[in-house]
C-alpha positions as CSV (number, residue, x, y, z in Angstrom):
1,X,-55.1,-77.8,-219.4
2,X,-54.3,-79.8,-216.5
3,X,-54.0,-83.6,-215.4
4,X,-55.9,-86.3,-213.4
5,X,-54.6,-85.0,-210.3
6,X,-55.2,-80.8,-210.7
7,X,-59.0,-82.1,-211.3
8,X,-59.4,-84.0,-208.2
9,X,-58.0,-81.2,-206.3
10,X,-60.3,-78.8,-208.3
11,X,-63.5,-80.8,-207.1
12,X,-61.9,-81.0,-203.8
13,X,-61.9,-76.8,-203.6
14,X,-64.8,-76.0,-205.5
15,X,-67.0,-78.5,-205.2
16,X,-68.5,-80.9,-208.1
17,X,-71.0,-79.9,-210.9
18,X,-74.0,-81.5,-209.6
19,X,-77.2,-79.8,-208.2
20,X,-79.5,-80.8,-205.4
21,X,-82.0,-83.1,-206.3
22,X,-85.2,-81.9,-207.2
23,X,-87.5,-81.8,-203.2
24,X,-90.3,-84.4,-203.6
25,X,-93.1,-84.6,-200.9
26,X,-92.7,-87.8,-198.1
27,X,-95.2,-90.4,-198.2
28,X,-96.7,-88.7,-194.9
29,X,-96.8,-85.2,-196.0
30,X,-98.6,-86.9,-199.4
31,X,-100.8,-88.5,-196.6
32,X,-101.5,-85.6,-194.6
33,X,-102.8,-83.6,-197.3
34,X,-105.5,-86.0,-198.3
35,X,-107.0,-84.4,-195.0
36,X,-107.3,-81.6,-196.6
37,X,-109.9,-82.7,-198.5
38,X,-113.4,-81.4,-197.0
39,X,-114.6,-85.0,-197.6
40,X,-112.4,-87.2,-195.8
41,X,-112.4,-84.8,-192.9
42,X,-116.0,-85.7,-192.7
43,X,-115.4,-89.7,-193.6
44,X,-112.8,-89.9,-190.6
45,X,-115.2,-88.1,-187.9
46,X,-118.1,-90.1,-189.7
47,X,-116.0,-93.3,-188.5
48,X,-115.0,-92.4,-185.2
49,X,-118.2,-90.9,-184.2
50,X,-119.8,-94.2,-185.4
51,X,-118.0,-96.5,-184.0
52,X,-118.2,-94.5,-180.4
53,X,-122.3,-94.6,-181.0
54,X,-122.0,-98.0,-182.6
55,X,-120.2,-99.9,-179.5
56,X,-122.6,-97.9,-176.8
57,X,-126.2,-98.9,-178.6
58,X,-124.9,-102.5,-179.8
59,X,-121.3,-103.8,-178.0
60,X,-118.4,-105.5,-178.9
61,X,-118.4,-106.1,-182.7
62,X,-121.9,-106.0,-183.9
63,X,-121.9,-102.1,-183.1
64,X,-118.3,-101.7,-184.9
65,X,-119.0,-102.7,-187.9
66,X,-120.2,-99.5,-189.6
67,X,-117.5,-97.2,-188.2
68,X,-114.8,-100.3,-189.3
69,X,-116.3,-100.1,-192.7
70,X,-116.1,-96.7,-193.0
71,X,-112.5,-96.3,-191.5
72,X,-111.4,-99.2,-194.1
73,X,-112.8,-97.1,-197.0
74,X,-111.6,-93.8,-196.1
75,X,-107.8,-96.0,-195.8
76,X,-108.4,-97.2,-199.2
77,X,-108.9,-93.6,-200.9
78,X,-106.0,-92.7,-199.1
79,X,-103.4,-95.4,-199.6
80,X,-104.0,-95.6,-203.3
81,X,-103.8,-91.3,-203.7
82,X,-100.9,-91.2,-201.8
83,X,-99.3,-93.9,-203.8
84,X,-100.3,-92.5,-207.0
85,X,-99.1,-89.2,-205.9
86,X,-95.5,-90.4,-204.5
87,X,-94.8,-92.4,-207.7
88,X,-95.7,-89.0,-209.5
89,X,-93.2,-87.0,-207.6
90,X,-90.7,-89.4,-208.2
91,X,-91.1,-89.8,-211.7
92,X,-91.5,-86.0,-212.1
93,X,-88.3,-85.4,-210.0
94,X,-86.4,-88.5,-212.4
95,X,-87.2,-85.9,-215.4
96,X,-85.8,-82.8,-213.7
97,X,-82.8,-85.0,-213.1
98,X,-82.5,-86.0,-216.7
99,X,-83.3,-82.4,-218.3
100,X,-79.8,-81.0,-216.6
101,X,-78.1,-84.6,-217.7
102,X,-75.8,-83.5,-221.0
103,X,-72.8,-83.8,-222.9
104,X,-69.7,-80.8,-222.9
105,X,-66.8,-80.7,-225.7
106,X,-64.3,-79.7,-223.4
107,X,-60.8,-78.8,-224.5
108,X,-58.1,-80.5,-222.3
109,X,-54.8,-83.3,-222.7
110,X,-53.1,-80.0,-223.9
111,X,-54.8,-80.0,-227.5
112,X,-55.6,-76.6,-227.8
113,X,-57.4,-77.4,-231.3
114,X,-59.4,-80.6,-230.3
115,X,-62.3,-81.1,-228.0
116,X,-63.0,-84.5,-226.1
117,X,-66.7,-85.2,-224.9
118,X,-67.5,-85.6,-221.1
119,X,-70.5,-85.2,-218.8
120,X,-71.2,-82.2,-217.9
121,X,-71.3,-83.4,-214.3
122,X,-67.7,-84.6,-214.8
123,X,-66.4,-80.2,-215.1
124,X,-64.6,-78.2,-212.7
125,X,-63.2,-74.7,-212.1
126,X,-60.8,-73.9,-215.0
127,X,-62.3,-76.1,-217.4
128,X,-62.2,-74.6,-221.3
129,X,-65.1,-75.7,-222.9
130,X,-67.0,-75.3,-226.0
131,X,-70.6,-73.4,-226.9
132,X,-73.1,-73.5,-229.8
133,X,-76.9,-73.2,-230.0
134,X,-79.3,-75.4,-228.5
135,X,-76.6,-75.6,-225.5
136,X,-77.7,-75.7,-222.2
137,X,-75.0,-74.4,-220.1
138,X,-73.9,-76.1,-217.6
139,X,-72.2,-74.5,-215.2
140,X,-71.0,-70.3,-214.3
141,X,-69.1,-69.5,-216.9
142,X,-66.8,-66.9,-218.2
143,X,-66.9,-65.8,-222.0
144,X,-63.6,-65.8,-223.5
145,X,-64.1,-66.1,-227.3
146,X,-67.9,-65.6,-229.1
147,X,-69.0,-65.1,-232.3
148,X,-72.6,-63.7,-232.5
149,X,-73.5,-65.2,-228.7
150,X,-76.6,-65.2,-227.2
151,X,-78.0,-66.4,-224.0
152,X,-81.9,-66.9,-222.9
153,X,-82.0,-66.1,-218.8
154,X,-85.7,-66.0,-218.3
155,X,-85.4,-69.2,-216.3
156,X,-83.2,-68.1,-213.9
157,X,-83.6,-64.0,-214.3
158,X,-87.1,-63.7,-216.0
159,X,-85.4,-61.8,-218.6
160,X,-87.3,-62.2,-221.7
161,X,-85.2,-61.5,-223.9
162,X,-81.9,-63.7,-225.0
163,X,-78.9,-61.6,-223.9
164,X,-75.6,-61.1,-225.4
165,X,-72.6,-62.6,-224.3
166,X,-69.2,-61.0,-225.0
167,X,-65.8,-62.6,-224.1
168,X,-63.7,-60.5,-221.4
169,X,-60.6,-58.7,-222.2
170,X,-58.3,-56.4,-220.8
171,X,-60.0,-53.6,-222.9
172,X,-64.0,-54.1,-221.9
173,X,-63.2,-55.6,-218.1
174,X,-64.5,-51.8,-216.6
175,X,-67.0,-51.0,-219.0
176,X,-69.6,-53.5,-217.2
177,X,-69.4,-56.0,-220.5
178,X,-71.6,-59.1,-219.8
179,X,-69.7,-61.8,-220.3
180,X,-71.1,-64.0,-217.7
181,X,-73.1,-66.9,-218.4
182,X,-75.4,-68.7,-215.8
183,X,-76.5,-72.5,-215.2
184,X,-79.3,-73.3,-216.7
185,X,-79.6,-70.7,-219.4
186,X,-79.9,-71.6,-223.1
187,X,-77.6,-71.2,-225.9
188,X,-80.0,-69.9,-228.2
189,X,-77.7,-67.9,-231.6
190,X,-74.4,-67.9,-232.0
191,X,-70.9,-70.0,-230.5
192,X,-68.2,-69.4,-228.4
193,X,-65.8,-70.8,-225.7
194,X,-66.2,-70.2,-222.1
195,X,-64.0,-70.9,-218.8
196,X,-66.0,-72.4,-215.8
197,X,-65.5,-70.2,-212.9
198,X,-68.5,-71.8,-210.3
199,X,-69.8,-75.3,-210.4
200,X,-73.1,-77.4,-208.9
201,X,-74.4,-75.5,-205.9
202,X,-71.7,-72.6,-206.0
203,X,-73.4,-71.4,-209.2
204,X,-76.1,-69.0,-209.0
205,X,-79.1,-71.4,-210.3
206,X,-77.4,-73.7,-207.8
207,X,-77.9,-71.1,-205.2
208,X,-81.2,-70.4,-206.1
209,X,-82.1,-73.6,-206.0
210,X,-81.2,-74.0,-202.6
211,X,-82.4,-70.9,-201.2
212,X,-86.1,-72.1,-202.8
213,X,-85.8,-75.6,-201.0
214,X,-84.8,-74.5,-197.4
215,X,-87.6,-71.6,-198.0
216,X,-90.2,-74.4,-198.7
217,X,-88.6,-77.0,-195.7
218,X,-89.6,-73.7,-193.5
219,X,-93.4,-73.5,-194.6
220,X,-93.6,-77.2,-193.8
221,X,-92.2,-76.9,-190.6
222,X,-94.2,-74.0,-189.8
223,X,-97.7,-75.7,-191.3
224,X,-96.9,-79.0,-189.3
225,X,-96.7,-77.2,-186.3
């Protein structure tokens, strides 16, 4: 247990429990990829080459009419797919936001026996807090008391199966017991109590997460140029 003061210094060393926000595509990646599209490759060279043809044969406006039309169209289709598109991706990234947005019974004040609720975002290193099923967890933590726990992993590991979760003592520390539990996984049998040892990006979904998005910033550096 520890007061106002150890927490802010906790945040300041460790870092806070919150995660990158989910990468959405900018309005001009969402526009460049409408070139993609077979057909508005041909619409835009059906423009310019018409309004090159059209200005030769007829002048200054008469023969820039077609090409004009065309061009207008083809900025129509694009305008409202890209808008349809970026409101998606924001809307999409607002839920991923939410899914990881959660309550933790946390023990502190000094009450051993007594929980008080905060936002999981509010946790540091150190933190005590409590586990049952249908948890997400929300930070690394360390298992120090369980009764029957399990863990699902497949979204972070791929591991089908729901693993289980045994606290630490002085008597299993060497024998390889697995008494970690990772961001992100599922509380999905049993309860427990669990000490955060690695918050927001330090965690290993956090991690993860990070690797993934500076992977992805790469291949659209790399397809731009």
């Amino acid at each position: 247990m520890f007061n106002d003061q150890e927490r802010i210094d906790r945040v300041n060393a460790f870092g806070a429990n919150s995660f990158l926000p989910p990468k959405i595509k900018t309005l001009c990646e969402l526009i460049m990829e409408n070139f993609e599209d077979e057909i508005n490759r041909i619409l835009l060279g059906a423009s310019v080459v018409s309004l090159i043809i059209g200005g030769i044969q007829h002048g200054f406006p008469e023969g820039l009419l077609e090409g004009v039309s065309i061009m207008i169209a083809l900025c129509i289709i694009i305008v409202v797919g890209s808008g349809n598109n970026y409101a998606s991706e924001k809307r999409l990234a607002k839920l991923v936001a939410m899914a990881d947005k959660q309550n933790v019974p946390v023990y502190r004040k000094g009450k051993k026996d007594q929980t008080e609720t905060i936002s999981y975002e509010d946790l540091v290193v150190g933190d005590l807090i409590e586990l049952s099923k249908g948890n997400k967890v929300p930070a690394d933590l360390m298992c120090v008391q369980a009764d029957n726990l399990k863990s699902a992993e497949d979204a972070l590991t791929g591991e089908p199966d729901a693993l289980v979760k045994e606290p630490l003592t002085q008597e299993n520390y060497t024998m390889g017991t697995d008494c970690i539990l990772f961001a992100k996984a599922t509380i999905t049998e049993g309860n427990g109590k669990a000490i955060v040892i690695a918050v927001g990006e330090d965690t290993e979904a956090g991690k993860i997460q990070k690797k993934v998005q500076e992977t992805s910033e790469e291949e659209d550096n790399q397809t731009l140029l």
